[in-house]
PDBQT receptor file of N, H, CA, C and O in Angstrom, charges set to zero:
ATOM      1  N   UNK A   1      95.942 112.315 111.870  1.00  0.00    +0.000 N 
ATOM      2  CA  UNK A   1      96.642 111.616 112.911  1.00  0.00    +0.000 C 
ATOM      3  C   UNK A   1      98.112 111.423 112.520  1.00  0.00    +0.000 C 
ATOM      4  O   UNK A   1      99.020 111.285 113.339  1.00  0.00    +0.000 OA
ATOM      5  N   UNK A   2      98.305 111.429 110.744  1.00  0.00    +0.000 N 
ATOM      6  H   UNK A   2      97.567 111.541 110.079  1.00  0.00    +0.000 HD
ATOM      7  CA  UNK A   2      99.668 110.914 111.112  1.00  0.00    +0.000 C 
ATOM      8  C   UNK A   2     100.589 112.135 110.933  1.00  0.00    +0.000 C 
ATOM      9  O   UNK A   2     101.810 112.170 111.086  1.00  0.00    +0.000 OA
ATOM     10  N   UNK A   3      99.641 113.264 110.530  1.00  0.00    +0.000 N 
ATOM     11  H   UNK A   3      98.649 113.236 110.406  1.00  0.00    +0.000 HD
ATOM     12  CA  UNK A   3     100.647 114.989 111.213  1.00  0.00    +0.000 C 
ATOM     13  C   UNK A   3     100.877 115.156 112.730  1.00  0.00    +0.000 C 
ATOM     14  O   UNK A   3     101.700 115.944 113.194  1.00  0.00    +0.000 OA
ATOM     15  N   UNK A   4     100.036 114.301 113.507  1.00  0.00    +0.000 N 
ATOM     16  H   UNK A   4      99.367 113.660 113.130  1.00  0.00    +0.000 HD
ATOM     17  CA  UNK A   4      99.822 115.095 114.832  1.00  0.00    +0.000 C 
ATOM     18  C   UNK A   4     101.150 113.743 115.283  1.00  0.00    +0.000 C 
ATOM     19  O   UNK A   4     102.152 114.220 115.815  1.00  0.00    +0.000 OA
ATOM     20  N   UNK A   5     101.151 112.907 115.177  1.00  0.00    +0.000 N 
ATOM     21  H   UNK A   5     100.337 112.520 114.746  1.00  0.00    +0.000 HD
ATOM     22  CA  UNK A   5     102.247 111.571 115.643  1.00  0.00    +0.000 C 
ATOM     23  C   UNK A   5     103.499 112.265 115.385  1.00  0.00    +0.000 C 
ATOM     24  O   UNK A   5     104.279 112.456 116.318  1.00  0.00    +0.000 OA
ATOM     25  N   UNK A   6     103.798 112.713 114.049  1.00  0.00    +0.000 N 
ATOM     26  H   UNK A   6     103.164 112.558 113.291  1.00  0.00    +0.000 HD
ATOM     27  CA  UNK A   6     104.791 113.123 113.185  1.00  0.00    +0.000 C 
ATOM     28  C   UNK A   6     105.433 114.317 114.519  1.00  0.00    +0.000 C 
ATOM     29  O   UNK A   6     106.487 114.351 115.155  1.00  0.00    +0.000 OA
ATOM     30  N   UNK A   7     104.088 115.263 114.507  1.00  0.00    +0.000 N 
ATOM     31  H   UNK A   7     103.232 115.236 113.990  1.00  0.00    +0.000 HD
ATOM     32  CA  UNK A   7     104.758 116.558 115.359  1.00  0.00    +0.000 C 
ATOM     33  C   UNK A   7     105.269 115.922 116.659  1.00  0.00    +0.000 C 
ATOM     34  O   UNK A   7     106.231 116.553 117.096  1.00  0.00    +0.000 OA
ATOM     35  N   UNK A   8     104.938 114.913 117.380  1.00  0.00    +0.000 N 
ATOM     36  H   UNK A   8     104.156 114.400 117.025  1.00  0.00    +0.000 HD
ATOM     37  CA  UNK A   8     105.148 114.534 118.459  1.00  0.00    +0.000 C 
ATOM     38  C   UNK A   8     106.534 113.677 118.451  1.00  0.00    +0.000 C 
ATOM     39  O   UNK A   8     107.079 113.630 119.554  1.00  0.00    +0.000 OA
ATOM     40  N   UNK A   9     107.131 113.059 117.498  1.00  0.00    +0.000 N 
ATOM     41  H   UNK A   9     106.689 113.097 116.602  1.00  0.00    +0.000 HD
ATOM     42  CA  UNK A   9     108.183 112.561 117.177  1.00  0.00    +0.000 C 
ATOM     43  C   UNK A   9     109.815 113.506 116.739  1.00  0.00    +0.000 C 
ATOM     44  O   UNK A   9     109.931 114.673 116.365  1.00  0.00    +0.000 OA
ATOM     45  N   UNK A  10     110.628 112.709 116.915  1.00  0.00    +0.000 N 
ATOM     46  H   UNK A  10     110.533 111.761 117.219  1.00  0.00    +0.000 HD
ATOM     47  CA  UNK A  10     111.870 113.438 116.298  1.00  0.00    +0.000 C 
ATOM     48  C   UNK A  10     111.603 113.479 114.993  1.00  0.00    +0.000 C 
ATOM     49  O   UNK A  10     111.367 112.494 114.294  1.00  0.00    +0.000 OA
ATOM     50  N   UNK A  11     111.642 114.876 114.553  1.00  0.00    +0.000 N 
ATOM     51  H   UNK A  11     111.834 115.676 115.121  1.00  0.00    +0.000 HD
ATOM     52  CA  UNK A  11     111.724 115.455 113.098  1.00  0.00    +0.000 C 
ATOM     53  C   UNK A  11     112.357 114.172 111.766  1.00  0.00    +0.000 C 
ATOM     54  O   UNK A  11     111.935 114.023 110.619  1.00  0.00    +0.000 OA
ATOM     55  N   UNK A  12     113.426 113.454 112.452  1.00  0.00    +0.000 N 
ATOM     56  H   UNK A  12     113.768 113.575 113.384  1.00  0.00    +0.000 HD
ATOM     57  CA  UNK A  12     114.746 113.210 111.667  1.00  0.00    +0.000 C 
ATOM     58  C   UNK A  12     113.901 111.581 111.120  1.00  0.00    +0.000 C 
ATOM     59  O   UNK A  12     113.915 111.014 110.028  1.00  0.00    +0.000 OA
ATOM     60  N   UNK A  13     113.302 111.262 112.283  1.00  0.00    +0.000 N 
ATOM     61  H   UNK A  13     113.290 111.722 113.170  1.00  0.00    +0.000 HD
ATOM     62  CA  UNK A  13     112.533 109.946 112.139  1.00  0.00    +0.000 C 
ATOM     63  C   UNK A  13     111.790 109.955 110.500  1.00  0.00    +0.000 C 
ATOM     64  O   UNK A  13     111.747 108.912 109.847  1.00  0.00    +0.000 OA
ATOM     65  N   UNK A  14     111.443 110.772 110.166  1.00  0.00    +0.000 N 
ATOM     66  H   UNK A  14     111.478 111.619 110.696  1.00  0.00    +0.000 HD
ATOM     67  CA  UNK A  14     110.589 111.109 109.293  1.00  0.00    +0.000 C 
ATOM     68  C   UNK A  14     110.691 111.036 107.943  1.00  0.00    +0.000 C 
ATOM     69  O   UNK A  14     111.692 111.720 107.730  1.00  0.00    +0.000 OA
ATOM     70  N   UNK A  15     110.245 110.593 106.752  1.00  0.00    +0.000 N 
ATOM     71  H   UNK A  15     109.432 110.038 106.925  1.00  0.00    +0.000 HD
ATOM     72  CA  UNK A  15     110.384 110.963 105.728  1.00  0.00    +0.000 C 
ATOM     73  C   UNK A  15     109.694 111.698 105.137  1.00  0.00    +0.000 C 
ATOM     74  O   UNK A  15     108.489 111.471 105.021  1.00  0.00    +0.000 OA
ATOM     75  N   UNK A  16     110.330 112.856 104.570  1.00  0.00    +0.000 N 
ATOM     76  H   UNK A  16     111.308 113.040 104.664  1.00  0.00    +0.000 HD
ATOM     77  CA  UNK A  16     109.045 113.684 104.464  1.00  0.00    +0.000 C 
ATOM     78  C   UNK A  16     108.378 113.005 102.773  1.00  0.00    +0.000 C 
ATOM     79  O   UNK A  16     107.173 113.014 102.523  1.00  0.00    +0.000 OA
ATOM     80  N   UNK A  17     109.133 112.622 102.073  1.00  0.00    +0.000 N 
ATOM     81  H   UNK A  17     110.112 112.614 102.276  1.00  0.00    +0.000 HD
ATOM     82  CA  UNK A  17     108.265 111.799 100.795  1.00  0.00    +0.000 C 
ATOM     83  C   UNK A  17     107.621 110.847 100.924  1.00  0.00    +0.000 C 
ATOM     84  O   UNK A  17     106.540 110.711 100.350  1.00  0.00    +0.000 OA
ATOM     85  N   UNK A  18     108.158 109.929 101.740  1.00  0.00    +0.000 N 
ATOM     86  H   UNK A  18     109.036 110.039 102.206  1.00  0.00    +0.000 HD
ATOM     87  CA  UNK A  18     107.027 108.659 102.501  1.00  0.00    +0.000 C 
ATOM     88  C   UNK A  18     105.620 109.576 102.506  1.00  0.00    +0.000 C 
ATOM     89  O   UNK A  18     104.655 109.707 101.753  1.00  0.00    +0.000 OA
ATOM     90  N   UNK A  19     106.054 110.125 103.764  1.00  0.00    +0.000 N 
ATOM     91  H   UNK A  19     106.838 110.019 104.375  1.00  0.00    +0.000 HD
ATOM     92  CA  UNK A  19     104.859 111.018 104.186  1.00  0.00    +0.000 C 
ATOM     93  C   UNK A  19     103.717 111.643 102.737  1.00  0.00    +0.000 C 
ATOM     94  O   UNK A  19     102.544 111.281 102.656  1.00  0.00    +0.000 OA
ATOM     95  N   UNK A  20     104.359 112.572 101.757  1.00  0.00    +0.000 N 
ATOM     96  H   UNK A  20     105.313 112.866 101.823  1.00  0.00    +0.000 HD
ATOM     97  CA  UNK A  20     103.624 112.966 101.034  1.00  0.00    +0.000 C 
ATOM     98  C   UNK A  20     102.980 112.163 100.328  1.00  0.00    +0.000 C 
ATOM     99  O   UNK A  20     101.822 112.432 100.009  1.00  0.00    +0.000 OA
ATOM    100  N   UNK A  21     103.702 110.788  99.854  1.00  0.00    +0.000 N 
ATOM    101  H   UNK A  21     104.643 110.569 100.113  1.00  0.00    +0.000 HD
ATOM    102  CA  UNK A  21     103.234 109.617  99.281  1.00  0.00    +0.000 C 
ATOM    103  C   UNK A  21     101.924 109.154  99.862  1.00  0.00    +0.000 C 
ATOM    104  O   UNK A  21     100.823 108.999  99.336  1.00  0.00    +0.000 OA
ATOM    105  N   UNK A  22     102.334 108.984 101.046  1.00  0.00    +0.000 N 
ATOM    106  H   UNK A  22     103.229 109.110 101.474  1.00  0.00    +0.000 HD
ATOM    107  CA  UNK A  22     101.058 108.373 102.382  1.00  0.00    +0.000 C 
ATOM    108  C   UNK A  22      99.635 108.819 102.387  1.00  0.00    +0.000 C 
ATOM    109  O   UNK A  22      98.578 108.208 102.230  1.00  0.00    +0.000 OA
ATOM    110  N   UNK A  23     100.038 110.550 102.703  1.00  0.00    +0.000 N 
ATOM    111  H   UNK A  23     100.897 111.046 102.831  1.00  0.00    +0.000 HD
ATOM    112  CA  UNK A  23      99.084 111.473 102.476  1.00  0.00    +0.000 C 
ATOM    113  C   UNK A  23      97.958 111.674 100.957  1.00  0.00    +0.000 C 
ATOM    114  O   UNK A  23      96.806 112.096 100.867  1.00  0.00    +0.000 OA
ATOM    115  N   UNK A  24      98.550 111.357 100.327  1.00  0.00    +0.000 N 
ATOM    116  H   UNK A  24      99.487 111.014 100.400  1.00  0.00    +0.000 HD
ATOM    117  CA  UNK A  24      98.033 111.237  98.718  1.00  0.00    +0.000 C 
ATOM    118  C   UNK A  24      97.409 110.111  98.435  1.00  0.00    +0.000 C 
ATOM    119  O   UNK A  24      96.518 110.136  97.586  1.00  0.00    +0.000 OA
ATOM    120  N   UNK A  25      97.765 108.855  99.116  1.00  0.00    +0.000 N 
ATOM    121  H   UNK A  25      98.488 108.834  99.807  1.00  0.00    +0.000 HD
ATOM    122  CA  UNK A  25      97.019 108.108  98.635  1.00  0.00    +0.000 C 
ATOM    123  C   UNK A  25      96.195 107.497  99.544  1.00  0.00    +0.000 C 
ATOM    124  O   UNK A  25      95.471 106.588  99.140  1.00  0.00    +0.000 OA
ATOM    125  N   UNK A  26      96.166 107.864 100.831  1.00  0.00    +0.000 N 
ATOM    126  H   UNK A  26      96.755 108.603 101.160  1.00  0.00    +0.000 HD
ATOM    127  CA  UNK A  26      95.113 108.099 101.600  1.00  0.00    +0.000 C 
ATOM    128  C   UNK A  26      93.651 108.839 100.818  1.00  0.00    +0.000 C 
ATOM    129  O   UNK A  26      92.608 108.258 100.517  1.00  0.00    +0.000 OA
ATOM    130  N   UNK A  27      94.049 110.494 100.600  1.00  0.00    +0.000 N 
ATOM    131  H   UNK A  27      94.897 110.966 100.844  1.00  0.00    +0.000 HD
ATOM    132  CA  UNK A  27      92.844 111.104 100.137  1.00  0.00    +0.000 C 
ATOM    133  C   UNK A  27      92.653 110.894  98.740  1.00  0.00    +0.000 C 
ATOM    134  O   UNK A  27      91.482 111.252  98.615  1.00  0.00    +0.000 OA
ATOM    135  N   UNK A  28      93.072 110.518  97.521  1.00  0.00    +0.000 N 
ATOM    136  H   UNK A  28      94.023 110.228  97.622  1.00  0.00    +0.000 HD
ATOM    137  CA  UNK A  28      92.801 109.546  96.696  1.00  0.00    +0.000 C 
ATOM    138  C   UNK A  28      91.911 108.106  96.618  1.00  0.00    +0.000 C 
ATOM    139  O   UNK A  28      91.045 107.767  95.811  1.00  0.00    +0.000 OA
ATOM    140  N   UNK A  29      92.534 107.330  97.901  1.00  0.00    +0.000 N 
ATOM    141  H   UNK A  29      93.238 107.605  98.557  1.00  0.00    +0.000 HD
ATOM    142  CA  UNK A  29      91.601 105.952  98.537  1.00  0.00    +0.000 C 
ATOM    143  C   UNK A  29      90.098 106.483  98.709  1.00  0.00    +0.000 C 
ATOM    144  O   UNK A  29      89.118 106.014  98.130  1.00  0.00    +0.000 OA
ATOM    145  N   UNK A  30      90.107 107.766  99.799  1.00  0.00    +0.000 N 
ATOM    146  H   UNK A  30      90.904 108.146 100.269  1.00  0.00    +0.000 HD
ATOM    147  CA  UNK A  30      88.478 107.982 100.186  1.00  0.00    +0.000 C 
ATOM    148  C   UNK A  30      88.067 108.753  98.861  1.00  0.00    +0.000 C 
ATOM    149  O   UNK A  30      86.925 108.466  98.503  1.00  0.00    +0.000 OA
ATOM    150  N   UNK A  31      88.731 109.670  98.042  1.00  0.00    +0.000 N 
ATOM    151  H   UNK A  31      89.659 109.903  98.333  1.00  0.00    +0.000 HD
ATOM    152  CA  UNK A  31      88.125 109.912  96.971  1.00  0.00    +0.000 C 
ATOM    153  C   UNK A  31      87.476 108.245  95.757  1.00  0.00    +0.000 C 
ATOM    154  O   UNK A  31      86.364 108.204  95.231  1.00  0.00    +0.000 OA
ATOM    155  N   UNK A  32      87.915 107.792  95.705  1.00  0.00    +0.000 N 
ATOM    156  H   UNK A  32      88.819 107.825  96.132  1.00  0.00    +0.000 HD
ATOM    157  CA  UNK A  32      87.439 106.756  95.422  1.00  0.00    +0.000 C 
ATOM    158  C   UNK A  32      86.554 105.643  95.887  1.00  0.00    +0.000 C 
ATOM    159  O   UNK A  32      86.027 104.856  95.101  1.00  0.00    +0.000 OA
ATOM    160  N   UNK A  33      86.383 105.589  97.384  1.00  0.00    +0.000 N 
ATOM    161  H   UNK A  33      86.812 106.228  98.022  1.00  0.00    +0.000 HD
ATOM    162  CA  UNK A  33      85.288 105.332  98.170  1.00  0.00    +0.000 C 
ATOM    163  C   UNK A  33      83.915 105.853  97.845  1.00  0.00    +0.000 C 
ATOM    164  O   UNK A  33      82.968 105.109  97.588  1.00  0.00    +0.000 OA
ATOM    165  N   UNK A  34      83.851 107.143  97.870  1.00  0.00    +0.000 N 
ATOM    166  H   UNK A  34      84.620 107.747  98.079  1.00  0.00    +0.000 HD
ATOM    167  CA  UNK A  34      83.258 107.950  97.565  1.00  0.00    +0.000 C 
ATOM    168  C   UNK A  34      82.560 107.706  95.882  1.00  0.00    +0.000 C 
ATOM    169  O   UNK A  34      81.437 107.255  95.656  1.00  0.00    +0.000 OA
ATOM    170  N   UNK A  35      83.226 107.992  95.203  1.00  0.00    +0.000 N 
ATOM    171  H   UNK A  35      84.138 108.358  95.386  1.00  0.00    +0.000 HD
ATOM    172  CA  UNK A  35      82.877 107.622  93.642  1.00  0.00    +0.000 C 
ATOM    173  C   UNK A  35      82.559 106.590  93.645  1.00  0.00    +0.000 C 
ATOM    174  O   UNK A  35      81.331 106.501  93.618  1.00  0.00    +0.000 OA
ATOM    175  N   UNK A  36      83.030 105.733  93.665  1.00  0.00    +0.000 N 
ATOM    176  H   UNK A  36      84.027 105.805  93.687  1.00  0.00    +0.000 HD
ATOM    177  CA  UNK A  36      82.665 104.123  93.491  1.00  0.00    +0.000 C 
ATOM    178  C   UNK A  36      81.456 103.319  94.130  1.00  0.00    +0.000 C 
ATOM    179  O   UNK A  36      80.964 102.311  93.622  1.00  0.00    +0.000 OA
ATOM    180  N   UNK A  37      80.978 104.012  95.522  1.00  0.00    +0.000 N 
ATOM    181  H   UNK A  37      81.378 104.830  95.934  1.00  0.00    +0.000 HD
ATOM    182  CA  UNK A  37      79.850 103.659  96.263  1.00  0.00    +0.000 C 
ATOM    183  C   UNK A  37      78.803 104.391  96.138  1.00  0.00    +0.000 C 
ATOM    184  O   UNK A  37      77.729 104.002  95.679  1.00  0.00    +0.000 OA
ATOM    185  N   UNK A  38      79.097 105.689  96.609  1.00  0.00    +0.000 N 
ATOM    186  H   UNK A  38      79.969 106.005  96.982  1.00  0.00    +0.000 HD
ATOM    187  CA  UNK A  38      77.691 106.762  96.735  1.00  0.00    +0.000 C 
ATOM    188  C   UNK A  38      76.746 107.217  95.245  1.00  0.00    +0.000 C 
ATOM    189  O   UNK A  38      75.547 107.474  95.134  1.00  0.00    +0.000 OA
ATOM    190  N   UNK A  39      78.049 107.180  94.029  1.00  0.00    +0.000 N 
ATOM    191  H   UNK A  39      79.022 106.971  94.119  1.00  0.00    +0.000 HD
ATOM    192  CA  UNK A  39      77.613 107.993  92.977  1.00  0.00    +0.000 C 
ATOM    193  C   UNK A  39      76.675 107.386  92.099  1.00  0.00    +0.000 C 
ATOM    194  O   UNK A  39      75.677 108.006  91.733  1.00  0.00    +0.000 OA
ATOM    195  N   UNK A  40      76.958 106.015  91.665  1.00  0.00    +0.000 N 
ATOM    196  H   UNK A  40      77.769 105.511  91.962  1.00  0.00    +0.000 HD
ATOM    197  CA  UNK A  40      76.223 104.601  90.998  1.00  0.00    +0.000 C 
ATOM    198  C   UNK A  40      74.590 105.099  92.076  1.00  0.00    +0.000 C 
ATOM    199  O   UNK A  40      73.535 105.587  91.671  1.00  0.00    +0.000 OA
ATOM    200  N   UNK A  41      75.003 104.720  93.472  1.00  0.00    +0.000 N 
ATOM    201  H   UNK A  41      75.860 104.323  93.801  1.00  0.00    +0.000 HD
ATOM    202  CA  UNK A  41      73.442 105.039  93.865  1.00  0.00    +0.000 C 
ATOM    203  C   UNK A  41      72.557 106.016  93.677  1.00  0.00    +0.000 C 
ATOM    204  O   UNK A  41      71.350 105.932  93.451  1.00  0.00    +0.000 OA
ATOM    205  N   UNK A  42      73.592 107.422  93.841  1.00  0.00    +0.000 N 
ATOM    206  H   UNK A  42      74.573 107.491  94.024  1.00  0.00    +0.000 HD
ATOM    207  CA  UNK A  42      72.762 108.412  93.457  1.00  0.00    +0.000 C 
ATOM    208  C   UNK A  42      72.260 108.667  92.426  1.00  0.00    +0.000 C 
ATOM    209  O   UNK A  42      71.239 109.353  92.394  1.00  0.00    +0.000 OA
ATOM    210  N   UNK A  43      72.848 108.177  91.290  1.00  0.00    +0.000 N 
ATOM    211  H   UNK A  43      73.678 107.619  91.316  1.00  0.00    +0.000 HD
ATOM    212  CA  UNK A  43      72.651 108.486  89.569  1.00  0.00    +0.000 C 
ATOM    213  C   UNK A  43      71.143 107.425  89.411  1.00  0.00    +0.000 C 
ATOM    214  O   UNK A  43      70.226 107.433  88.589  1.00  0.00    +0.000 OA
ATOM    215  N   UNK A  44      71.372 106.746  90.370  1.00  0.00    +0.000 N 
ATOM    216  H   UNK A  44      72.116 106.739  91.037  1.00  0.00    +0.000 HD
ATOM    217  CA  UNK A  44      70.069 105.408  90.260  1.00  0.00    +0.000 C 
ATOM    218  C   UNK A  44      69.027 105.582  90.536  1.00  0.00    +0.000 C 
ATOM    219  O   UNK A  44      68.093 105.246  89.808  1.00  0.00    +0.000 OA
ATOM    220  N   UNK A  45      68.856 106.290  91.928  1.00  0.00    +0.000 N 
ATOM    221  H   UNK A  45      69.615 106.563  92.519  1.00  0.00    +0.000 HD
ATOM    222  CA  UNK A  45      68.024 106.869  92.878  1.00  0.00    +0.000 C 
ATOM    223  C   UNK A  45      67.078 107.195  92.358  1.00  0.00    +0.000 C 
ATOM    224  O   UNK A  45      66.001 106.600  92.388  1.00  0.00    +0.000 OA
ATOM    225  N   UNK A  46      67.409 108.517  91.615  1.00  0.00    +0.000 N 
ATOM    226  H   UNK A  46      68.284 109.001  91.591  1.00  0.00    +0.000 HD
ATOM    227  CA  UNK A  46      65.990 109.496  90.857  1.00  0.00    +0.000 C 
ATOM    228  C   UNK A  46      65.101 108.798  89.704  1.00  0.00    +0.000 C 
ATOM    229  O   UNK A  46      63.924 109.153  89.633  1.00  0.00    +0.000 OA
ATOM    230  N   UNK A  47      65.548 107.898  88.861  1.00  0.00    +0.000 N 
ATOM    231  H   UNK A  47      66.504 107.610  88.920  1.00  0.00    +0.000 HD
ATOM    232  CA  UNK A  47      64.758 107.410  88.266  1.00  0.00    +0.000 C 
ATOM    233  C   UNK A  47      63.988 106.016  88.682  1.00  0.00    +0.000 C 
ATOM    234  O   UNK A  47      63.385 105.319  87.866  1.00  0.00    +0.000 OA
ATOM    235  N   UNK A  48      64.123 105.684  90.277  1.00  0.00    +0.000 N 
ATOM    236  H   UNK A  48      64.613 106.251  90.940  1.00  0.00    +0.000 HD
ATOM    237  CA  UNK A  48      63.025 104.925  90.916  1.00  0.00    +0.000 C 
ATOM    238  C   UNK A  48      62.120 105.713  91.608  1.00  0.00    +0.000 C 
ATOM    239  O   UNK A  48      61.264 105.225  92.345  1.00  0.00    +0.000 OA
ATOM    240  N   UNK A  49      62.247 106.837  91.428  1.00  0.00    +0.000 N 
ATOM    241  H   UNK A  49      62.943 107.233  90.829  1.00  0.00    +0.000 HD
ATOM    242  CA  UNK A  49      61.156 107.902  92.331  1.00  0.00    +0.000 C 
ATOM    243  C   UNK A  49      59.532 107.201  92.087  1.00  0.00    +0.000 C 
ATOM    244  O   UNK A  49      58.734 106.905  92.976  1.00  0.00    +0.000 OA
ATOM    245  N   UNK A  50      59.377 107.073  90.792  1.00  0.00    +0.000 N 
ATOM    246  H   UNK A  50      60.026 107.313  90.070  1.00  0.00    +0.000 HD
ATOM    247  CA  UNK A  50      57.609 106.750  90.457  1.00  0.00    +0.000 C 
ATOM    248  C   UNK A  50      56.958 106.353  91.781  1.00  0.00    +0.000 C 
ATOM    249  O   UNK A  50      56.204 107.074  92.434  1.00  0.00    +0.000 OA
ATOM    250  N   UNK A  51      57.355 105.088  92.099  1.00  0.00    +0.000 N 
ATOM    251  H   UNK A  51      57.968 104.503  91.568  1.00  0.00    +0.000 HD
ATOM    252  CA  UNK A  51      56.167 105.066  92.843  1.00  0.00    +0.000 C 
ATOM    253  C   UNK A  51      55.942 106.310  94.125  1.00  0.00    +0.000 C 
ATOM    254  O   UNK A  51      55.008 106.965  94.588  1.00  0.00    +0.000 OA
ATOM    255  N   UNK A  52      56.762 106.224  94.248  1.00  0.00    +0.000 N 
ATOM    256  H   UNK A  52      57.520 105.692  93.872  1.00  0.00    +0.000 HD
ATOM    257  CA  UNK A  52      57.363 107.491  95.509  1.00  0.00    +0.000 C 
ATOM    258  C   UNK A  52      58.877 107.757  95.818  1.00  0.00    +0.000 C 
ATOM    259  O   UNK A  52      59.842 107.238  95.257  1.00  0.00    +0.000 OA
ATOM    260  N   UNK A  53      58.873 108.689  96.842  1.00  0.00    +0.000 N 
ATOM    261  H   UNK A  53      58.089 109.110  97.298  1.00  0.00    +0.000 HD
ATOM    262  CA  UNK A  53      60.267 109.233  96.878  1.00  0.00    +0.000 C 
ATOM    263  C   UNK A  53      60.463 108.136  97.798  1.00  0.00    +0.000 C 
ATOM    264  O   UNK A  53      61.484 107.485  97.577  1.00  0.00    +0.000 OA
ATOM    265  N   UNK A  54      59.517 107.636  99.096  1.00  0.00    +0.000 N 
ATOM    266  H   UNK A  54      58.687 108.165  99.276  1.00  0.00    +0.000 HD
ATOM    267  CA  UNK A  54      59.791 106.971  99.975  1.00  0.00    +0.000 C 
ATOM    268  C   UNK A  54      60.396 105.437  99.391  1.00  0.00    +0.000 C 
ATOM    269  O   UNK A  54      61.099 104.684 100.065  1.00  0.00    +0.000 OA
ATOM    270  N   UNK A  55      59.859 105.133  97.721  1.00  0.00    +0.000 N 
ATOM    271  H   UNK A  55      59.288 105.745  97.173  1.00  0.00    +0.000 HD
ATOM    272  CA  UNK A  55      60.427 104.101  97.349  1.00  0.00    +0.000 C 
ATOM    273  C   UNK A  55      62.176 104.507  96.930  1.00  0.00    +0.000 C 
ATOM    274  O   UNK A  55      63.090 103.695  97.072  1.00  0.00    +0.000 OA
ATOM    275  N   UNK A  56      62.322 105.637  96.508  1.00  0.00    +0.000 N 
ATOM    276  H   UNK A  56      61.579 106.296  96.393  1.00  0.00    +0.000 HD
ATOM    277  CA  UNK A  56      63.416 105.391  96.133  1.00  0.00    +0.000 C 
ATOM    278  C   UNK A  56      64.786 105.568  97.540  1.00  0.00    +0.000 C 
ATOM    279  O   UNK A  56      65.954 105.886  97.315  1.00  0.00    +0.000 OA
ATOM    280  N   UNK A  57      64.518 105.428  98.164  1.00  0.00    +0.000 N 
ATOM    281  H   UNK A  57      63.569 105.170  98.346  1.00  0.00    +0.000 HD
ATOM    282  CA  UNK A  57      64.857 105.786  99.389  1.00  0.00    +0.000 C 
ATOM    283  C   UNK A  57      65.210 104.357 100.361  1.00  0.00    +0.000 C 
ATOM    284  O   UNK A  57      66.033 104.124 101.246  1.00  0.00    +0.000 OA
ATOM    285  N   UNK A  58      64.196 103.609  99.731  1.00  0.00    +0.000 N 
ATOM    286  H   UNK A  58      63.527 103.798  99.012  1.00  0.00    +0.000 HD
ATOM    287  CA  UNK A  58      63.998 101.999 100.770  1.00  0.00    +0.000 C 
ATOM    288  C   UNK A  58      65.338 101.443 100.504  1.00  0.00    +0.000 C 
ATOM    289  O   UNK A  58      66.256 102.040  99.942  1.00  0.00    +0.000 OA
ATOM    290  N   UNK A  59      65.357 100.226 100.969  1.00  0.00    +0.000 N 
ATOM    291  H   UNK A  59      64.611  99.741 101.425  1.00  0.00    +0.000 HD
ATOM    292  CA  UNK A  59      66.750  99.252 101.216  1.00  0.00    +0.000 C 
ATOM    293  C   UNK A  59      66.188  98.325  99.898  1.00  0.00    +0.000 C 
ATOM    294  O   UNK A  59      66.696  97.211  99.771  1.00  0.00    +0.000 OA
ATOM    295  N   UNK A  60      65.445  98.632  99.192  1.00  0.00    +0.000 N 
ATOM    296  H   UNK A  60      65.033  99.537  99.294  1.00  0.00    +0.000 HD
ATOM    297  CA  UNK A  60      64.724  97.246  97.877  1.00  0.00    +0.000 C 
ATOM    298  C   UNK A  60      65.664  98.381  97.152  1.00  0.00    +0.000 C 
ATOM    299  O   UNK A  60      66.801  98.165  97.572  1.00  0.00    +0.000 OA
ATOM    300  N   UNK A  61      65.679  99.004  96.646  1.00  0.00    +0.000 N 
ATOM    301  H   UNK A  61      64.755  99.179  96.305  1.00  0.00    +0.000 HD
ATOM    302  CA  UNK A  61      65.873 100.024  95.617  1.00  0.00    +0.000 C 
ATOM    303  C   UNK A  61      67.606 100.119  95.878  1.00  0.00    +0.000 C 
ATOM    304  O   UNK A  61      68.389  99.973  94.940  1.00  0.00    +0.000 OA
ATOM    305  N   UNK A  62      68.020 100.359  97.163  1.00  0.00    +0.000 N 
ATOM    306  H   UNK A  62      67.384 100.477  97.925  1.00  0.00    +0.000 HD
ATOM    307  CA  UNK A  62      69.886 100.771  97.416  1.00  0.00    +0.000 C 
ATOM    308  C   UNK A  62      70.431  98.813  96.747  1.00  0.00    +0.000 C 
ATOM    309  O   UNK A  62      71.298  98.473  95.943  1.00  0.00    +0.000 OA
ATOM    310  N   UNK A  63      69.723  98.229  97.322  1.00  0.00    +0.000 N 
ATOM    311  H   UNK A  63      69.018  98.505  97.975  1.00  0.00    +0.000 HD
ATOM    312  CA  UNK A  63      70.506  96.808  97.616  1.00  0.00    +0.000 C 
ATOM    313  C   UNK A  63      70.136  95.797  95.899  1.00  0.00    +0.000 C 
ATOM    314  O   UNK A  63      70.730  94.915  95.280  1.00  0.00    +0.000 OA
ATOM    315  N   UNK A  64      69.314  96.294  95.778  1.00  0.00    +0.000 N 
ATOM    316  H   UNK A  64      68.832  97.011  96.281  1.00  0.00    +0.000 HD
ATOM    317  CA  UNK A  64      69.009  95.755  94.629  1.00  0.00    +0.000 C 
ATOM    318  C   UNK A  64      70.363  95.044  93.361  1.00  0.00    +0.000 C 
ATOM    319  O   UNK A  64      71.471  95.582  93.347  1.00  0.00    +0.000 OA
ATOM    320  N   UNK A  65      70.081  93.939  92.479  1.00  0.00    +0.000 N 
ATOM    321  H   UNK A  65      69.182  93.502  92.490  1.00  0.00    +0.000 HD
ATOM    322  CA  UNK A  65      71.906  94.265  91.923  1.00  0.00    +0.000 C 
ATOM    323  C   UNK A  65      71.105  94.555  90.422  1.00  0.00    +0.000 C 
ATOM    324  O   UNK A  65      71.756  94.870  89.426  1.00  0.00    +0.000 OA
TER     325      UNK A  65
């Protein structure tokens, strides 16, 4: 969105280092979303399988601290 605003605006408005700055730490932020939430669960996941897969899967097993 903020390429497609950008194209729709006067060029001059623009910084293009703001911009690269912006851009970087945008996909940095969700790269770290990512790591920080999904990976802890997944690494967790497989070794609650025993009783079943359906256990490791439940909301007891994600939410757990």
């Amino acid at each position: 969105m903020l390429f497609c605003l950008r194209g729709l605006t006067d060029r001059a408005a623009w910084s293009d280092r703001l911009l690269r700055t912006m851009f970087w730490s945008l996909n940095i932020g969700l790269a770290l979303m990512v790591f920080v939430s999904l990976v802890p669960a997944g690494i967790y996941q497989p070794g609650q399988h025993y009783p079943g897969v359906w256990f490791a899967r439940s909301p007891e097993v994600i939410t757990r601290n």
